[in-house]
N, C-alpha and C positions, 0 to 999 in steps of 0.2 A: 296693281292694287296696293294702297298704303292703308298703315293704320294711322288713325288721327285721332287727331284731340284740339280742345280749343285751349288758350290761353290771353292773357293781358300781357300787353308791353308795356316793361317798367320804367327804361332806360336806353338810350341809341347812343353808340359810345365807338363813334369811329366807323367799322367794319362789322362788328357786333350788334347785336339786338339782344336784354335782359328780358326773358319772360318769366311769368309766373303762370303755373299752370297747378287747378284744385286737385288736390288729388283724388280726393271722394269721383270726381268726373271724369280722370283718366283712367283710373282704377274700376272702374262703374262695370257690371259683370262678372267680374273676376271672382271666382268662388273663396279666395282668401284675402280678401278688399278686408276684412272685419279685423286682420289679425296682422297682416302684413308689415302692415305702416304702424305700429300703434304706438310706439314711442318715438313718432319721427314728426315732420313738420305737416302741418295740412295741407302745404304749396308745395311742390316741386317747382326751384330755380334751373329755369335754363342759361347759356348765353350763347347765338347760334348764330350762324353768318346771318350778315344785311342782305335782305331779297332785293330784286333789282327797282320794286314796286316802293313810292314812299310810305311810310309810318311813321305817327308820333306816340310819344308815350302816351298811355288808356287806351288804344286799341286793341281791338280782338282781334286776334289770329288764330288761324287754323296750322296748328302743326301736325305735320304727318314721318311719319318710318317706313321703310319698306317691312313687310313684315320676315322677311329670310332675315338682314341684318338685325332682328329683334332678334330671333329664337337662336341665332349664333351665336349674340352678343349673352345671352342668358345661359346658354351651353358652355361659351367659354368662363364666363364669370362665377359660377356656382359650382361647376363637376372639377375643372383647374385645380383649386385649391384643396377639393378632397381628396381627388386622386393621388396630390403630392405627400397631405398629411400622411396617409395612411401606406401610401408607397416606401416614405423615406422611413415608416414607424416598422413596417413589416420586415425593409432591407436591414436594418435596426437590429431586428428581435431576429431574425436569421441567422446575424454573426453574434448571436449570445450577448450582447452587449446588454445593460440593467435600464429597467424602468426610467428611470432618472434619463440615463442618455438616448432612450427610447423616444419618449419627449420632449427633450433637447433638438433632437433629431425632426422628429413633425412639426414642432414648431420652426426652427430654421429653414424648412420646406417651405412650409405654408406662406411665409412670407415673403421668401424668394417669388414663391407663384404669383402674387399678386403682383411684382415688378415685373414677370413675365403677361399676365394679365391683361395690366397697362398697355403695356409693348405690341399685345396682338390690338386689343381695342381700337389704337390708333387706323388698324386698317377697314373695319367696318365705318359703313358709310350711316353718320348720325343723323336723327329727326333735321326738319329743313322747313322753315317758312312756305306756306306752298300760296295761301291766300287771305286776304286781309275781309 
């Protein structure tokens, strides 16, 4: 079972396909749709391996995710980087050290994790063309 959603093809650039995809219609159910996105773009840009099927640009396509590498890919990206903030703020505040280097501290964390982040991301398997 995947989750999907549809999108427009912008662009075919080699081995790549650019999609755009509404957000309002990917987001569609979601109980924090109203609040989530709201200083962000109305599209989410993709760009995602060429299916074996042709495309030209203005077609609709169906993209899908499995949904385990959603709720991993959402577990690693969100819980990661507070568990480092507050971990490197707490090992911090344990050796006495001040405010100042308390924060020093979560933040040099937090950032790290995000390069860790990256690093684990690479190995979930992303959304994929399934049908035109």
């Amino acid at each position: 079972m995947f989750n999907t959603t549809e999108g427009v093809v912008t662009d075919i650039n080699g081995t790549t396909v650019s999609i755009e995809v509404d957000r309002k219609g990917a987001c569609h159910g979601c109980q924090a749709e109203g609040i989530c996105h709201m200083f962000t773009s109305p599209v989410m840009k993709f760009n995602l391996p060429r299916p074996s099927f042709p495309l030209n640009v203005g077609d609709k396509v169906t993209i899908a995710i499995q949904p385990t590498s959603l709720v991993w890919a959402s577990i690693v990206t969100y819980i990661i980087p507070v568990v480092a903030l507050f971990l490197a703020m707490g090992i911090a505040h344990q050796y006495g050290l001040g405010v100042g280097i308390q924060a020093t501290a979560a933040l040099i964390a937090f950032l790290a994790s995000l390069a860790l982040v990256r690093w684990i991301g690479k190995s979930f398997k992303g959304p994929k063309i399934i049908e035109k």
